[in-house]
Structures are given as C-alpha cells and as structure tokens.
C-alpha positions, 0 to 999 in steps of 0.5 A: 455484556456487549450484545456484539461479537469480538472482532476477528483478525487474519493474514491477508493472502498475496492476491488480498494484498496486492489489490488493496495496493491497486485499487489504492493511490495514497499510502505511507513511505517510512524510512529512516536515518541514524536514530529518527523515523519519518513517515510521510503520506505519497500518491502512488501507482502499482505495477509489475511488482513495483510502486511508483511515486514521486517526491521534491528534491531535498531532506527525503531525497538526500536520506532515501539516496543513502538508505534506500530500505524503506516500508510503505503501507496503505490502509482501508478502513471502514471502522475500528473493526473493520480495516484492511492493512498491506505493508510492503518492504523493498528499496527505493530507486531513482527515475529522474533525478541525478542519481538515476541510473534508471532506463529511458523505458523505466522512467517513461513506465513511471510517468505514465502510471503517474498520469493514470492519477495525474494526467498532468504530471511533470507538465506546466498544469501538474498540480503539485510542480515540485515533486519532479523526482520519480521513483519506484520502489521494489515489493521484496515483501509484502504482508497484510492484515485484516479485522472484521467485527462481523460474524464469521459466514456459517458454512453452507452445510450448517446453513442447509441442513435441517435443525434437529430438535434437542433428544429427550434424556 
C-alpha cells in the first residue's frame, strides 16, 4: 500500500484564477477552424479583464479573423500532483493590424503591458520582430483547477485541543 495520501482536487475561486494569469506570462491560445484545433504557446500580459499578446501576420491571423472564440490556458506545476490550472474563454480582438478597429489608447494599453516583459517590443531590438500583431483577448469566462498531494491542514481546533485518551469499555 503507498505510504502517500491521494491527491485532492478542487475548483480554483476567480481571485485564485486571476493571479496565476498575473503572475504569469506564457500560456496556451487554442482555437479552431472547420475540423482542426490548434494549440500554440504566446507570451502575454493581463489587464483590466483582458489578455494582451501578439502574433505574426498569416495562417492564426487569417483563422482567428473569422473565428474569433478562443480558449487560452496557463498552467503552474510543481508536480504531477501538484499543479494549478486557469482556463479562460473569450474572442480575440485586433490591436494593430488591418483588421483593427481598436482605439489609439487600445493599442498604446497593449504596448505597454507588452514592454512590461519586452521592454523592446515593436522597436528595432524587439527579440521576436514578426509578431507585429497586437491583441487582446476578453476574459467572457474564466475557470480553474487545482490538485494537491499534500495532506489537508488539520483545523486549528483539532490542532489545540487536548488528545483524550481512548474510554475503557
């Protein structure tokens, strides 16, 4: 018999959920078209009840341009019992790109909260100079899992309390 106690799993609260997508910057954008799913790793920022991120003109472009709905995900583990999970569901809207309808302060909110984690994003330095496509993606539903193989914290009452001896029969 293992000598470890089975893990436990539990739904993560909004406020759990919404700091592992701020203390985060990469996760997973999944969307999909006709019968294929794609799934693709994106540094990121959250804000405001938004994601922003960026991508290179062309195939997720021209996909996400006509099925904006996407799922995007972001994961902390510590172990294979030990992990946190956020799931956010919302549709993606262009920053800077011909399909844009985005405000000036749109854009100029995206850009900044890009150089919060590349401070050269969108200048000659930027280390990766073909995602020149902002965009931000609404939080219409978030939802989060954890699992943890540590025992649950006995409560403070059971910790205090005096052990009673077992009563004699």
């Amino acid at each position: 018999m293992p000598d470890h106690a089975a893990p436990s799993f539990r739904a993560l609260d909004k406020d759990e959920s919404q700091a592992i997508l701020s203390r985060n910057h990469v996760g997973r954008i999944a969307y999909s078209f006709h019968d294929r799913v794609d799934i693709e790793p994106i540094h990121y920022m959250c804000d405001g009840g938004w994601i922003y991120g960026r991508t290179s003109p062309g195939t997720k472009l021209t996909t996400l341009s006509h099925h904006r709905w996407v799922a995007f995900e972001v994961d902390e583990i510590d172990g294979p019992l030990d992990w946190r999970s956020v799931v956010v569901h919302g549709t993606v809207y262009w920053l800077t790109s011909t399909l844009s309808h985005a405000s000036e302060d749109e854009v100029q909110t995206g850009l900044t909260l890009m150089r919060t984690v590349f401070p050269e994003t969108l200048t000659e330095d930027d280390p990766t100079p073909l995602r020149t496509v902002l965009f931000r993606l609404s939080t219409s539903e978030i939802t989060g899992r954890c699992a943890t193989s540590q025992p649950a914290a006995a409560s403070t009452a059971e910790k205090h309390s005096p052990k009673r001896a077992p009563e004699q029969a």
